[in-house]
C-alpha positions in Angstrom: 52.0 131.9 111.9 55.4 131.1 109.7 55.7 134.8 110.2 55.3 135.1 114.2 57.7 132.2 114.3 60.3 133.6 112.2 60.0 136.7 114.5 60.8 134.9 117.3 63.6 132.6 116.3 65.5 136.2 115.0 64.5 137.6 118.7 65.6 134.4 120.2 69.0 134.8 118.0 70.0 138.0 118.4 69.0 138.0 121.9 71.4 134.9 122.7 74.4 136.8 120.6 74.1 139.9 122.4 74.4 137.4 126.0 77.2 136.1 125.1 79.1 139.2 123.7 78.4 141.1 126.8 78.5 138.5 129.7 80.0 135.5 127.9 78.5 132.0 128.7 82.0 130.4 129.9 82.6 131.2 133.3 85.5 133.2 134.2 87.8 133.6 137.3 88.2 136.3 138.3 92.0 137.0 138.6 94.1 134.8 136.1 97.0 132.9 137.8 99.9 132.2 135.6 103.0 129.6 136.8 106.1 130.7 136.1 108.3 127.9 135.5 111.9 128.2 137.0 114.7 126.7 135.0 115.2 122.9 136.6 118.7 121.6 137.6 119.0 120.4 134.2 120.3 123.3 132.4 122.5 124.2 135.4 125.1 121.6 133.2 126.1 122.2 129.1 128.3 121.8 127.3 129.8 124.4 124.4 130.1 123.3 120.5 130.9 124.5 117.7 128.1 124.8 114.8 128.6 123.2 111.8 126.9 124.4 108.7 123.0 122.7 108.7 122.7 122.0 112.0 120.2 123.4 114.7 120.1 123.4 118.3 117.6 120.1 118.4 120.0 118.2 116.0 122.5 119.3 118.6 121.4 118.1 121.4 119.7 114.8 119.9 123.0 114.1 118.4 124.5 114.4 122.5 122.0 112.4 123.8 121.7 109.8 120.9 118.3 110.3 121.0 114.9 111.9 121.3 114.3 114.8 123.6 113.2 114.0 126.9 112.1 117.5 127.6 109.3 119.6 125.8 111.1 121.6 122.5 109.6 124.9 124.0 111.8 124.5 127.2 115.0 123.2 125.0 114.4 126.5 123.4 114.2 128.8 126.6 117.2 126.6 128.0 119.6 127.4 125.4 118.2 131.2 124.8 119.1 131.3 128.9 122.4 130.0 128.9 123.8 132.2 125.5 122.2 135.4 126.6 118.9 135.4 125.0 119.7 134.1 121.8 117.4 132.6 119.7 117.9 129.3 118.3 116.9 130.6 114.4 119.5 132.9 115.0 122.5 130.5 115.2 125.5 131.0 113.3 128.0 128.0 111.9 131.3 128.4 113.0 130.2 130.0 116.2 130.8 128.1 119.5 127.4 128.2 121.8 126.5 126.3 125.0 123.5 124.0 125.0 121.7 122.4 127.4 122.8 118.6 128.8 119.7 116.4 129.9 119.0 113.2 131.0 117.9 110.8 128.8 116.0 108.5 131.2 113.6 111.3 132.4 
């Protein structure tokens, strides 16, 4: 009987494995939609600074706004990449003048 049940638990298993590998148990849409978000009025304005040894484009533009960031850090990132020509913020250089984004801090 142990035997007969064991049998059918590994059926039961392998069964409900090969389901889900092949048809999945999450449904699915069939097309995917992804939003593509535009860049807002806010980095239409910057303003241009000079680096200073140690500091990053968040210290940057915390230090203009004199405090937190009222937008995510992945769009202060795609901000300043789209106003310096698709730089990336790790690859900032001091003594180098760069434009970052201006926001407002009451959003």
């Amino acid at each position: 009987m142990k035997r007969l049940i064991a049998l059918l638990l590994a059926a039961l298993t392998i069964f409900v494995i090969y389901y889900d590998l092949s048809k999945g148990t999450l449904p699915a849409d069939k097309e995917q939609t992804i939003e593509a978000a535009s860049m807002t009025n806010t980095t239409e304005s910057f303003f241009e600074k000079k680096v200073n040894p140690g500091e990053t484009v968040l210290s940057i533009i915390e230090q203009n706004l004199n405090g937190p960031l009222p937008v995510s850090i992945t769009d202060v990132i795609t901000d300043f990449s789209n106003l310096n020509n698709g730089l990336k913020p790790e690859e900032l250089k001091y003594g180098e003048t760069y434009k970052f984004p201006v926001y407002d801090s009451k959003n």
